[in-house]
C-alpha positions as CSV (number, residue, x, y, z in Angstrom):
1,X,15.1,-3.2,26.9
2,X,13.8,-2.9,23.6
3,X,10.1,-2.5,22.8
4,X,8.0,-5.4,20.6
5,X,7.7,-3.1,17.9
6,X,11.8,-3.0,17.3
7,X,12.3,-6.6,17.7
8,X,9.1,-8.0,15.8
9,X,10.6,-9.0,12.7
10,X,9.2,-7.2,9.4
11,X,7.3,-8.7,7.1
12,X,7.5,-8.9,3.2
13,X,5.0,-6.6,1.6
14,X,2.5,-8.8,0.3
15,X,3.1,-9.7,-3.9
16,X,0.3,-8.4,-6.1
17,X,-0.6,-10.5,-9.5
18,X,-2.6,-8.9,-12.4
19,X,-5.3,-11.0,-13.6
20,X,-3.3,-12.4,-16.5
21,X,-0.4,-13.2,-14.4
22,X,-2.9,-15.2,-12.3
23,X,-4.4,-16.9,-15.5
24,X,-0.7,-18.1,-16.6
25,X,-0.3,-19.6,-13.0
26,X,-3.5,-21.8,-13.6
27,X,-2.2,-23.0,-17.2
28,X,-3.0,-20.2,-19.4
29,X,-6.8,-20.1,-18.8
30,X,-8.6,-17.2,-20.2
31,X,-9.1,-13.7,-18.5
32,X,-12.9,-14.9,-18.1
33,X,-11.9,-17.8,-16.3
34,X,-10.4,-16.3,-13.4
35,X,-13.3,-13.8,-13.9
36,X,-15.6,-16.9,-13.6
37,X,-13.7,-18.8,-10.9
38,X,-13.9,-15.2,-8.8
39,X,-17.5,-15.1,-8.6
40,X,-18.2,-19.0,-8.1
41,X,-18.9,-18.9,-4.5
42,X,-18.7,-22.9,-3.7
43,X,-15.2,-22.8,-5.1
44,X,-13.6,-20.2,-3.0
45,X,-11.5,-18.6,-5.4
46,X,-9.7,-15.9,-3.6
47,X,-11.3,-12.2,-4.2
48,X,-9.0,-9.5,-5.7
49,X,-7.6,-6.0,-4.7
50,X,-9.3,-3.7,-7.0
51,X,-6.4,-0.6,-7.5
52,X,-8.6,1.9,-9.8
53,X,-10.3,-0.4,-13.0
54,X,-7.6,-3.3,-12.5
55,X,-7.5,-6.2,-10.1
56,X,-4.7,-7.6,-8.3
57,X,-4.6,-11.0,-6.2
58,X,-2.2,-11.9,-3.1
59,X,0.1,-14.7,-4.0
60,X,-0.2,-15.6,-0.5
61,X,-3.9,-15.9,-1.0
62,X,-3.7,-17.9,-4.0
63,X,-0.9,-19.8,-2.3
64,X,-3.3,-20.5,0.3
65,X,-6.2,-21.7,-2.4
66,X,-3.8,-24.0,-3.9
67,X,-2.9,-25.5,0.0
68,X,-6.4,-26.0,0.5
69,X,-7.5,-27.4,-2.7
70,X,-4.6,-30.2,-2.4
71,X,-5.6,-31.1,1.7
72,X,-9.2,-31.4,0.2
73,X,-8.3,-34.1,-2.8
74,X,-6.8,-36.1,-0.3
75,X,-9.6,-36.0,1.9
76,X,-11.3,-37.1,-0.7
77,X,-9.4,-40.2,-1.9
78,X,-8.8,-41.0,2.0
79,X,-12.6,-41.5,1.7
80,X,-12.8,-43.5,-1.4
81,X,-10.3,-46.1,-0.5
């Protein structure tokens, strides 16, 4: 019988994205933006991996952002109508 750790399947390393690939996801804002957005706390902008002087954000992260910030519009017009 095999052990759990030779059948668990293996995941995909996590994808990094610099800051300006993560500012042309989000249309092209500025740099600053995400800089901005980062330290908002009531927006819950995901935080980045720092690697030396440069950050780097999961796209599973932002993925999960994006995912949350949809469910929560339409909680919202749920409550409007």
């Amino acid at each position: 019988m095999k052990s759990p750790i030779h059948t668990a399947a293996r995941a995909e390393p996590a994808r990094l994205l610099s800051t300006r690939m993560v500012a042309e996801r989000y249309g092209n804002v500025t740099v600053r933006t995400i800089e901005r957005w980062t330290l908002d706390e009531e927006m819950k902008f995901p935080a980045p991996i720092r690697v030396g002087r440069r950050k780097f954000w999961r796209e599973i992260d932002l993925a999960a952002f994006e995912r949350e910030k949809v469910r929560a519009l339409g909680d919202e017009k749920v409550r409007a109508a």
